[in-house]
C-alpha positions in Angstrom: -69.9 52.0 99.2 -71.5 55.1 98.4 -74.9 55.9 100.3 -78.2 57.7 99.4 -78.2 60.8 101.1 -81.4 59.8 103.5 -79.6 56.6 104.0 -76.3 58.0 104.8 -77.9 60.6 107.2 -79.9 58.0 109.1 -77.0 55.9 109.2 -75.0 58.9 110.9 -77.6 58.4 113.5 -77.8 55.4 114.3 -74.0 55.3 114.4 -74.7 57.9 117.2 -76.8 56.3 119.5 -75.4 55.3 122.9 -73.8 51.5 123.0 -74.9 50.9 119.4 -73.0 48.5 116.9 -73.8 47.2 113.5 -73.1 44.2 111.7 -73.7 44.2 108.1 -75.1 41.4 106.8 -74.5 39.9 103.3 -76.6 37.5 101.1 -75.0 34.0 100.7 -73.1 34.7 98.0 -72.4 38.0 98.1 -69.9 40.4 99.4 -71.9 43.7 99.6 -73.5 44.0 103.1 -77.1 44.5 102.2 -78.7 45.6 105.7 -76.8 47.2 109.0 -78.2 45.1 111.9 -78.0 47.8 114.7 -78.1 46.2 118.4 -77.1 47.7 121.8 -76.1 45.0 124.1 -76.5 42.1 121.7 -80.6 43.4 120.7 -81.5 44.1 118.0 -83.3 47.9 117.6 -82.9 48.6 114.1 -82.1 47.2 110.6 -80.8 49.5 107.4 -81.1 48.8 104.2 -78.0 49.4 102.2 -79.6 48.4 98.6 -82.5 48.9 96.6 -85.4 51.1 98.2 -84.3 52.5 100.9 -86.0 51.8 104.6 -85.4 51.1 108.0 -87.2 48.6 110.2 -87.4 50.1 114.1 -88.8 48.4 117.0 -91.8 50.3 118.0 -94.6 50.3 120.9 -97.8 48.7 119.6 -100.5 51.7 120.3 -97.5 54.0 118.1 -96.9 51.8 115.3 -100.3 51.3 114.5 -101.1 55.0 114.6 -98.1 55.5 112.4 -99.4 53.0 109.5 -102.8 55.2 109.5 -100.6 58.8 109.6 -98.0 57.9 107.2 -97.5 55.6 103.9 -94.2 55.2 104.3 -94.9 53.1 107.3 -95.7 49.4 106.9 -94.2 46.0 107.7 -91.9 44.7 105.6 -89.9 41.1 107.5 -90.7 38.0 109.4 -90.4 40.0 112.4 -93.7 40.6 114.9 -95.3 43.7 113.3 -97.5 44.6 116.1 -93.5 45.4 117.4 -91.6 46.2 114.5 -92.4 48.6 112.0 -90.5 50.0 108.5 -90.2 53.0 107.3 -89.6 54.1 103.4 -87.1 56.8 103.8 -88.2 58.4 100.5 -91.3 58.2 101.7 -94.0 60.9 103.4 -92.5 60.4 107.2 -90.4 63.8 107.6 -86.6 63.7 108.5 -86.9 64.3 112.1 -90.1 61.9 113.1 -87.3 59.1 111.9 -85.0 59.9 114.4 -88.1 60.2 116.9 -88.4 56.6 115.8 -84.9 55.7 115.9 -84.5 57.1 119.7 -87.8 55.8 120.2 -86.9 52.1 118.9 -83.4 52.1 121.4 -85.3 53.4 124.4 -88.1 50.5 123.6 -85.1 48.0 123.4 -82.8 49.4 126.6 -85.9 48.8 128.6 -85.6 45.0 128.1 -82.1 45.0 129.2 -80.8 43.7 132.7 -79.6 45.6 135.6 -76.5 44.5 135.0 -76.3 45.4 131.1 -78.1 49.2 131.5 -75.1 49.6 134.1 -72.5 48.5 131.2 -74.0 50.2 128.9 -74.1 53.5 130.5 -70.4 53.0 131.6 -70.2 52.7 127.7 -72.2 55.5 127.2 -69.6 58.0 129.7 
């Protein structure tokens, strides 16, 4: 499937990040993945959207996200998920290029703080 060029670049980083996987994820019916769920170590730190407007929902520290919905209006919520957490981010939008991987490194780091002893160790053998 042929991506948007902001998608296709953001995807390119998340690919990137240390110990990250994605799973696309399909409607019932369908065959087209519509989203990437990106996790390290089985959590969840970002989703892509692979149709339609293009965004990406990043997990985010309270104080940040709320000062990024009064900076930007391509932030917002957008999901059943907890938005004082999670935040989305229109990548056509007004939030430049490089603040999304800000966000995108910032969203991991948020998430490989949750994770065990035991997991950051696997994940940095992971990481080399």
């Amino acid at each position: 499937m042929e991506l948007p060029d902001p998608t296709a670049a953001l995807k390119a980083v998340l690919d990137a990040m240390p110990g990250a996987q994605a799973q696309p994820m399909t409607a019932a019916r369908g065959s087209t993945p519509l989203v990437l769920i990106y996790k390290i170590m089985g959590k969840m730190f970002a989703i892509l959207s692979l149709r339609a407007k293009p965004f990406v929902i990043l997990k985010c520290d309270p104080f940040r996200a709320d000062v990024l919905r009064e900076t930007y209006r391509g932030v917002g919520h957008r999901s059943h998920l907890d938005r004082r957490y999670w935040i989305s981010v229109d990548l056509d939008a007004d939030v430049p290029a490089n603040e999304i991987e800000v966000l995108v490194a910032h969203s991991w780091d948020q998430v490989a703080a949750t994770l065990t002893r035991k997991q950051r160790e696997e994940l940095a053998a992971l990481s080399g």
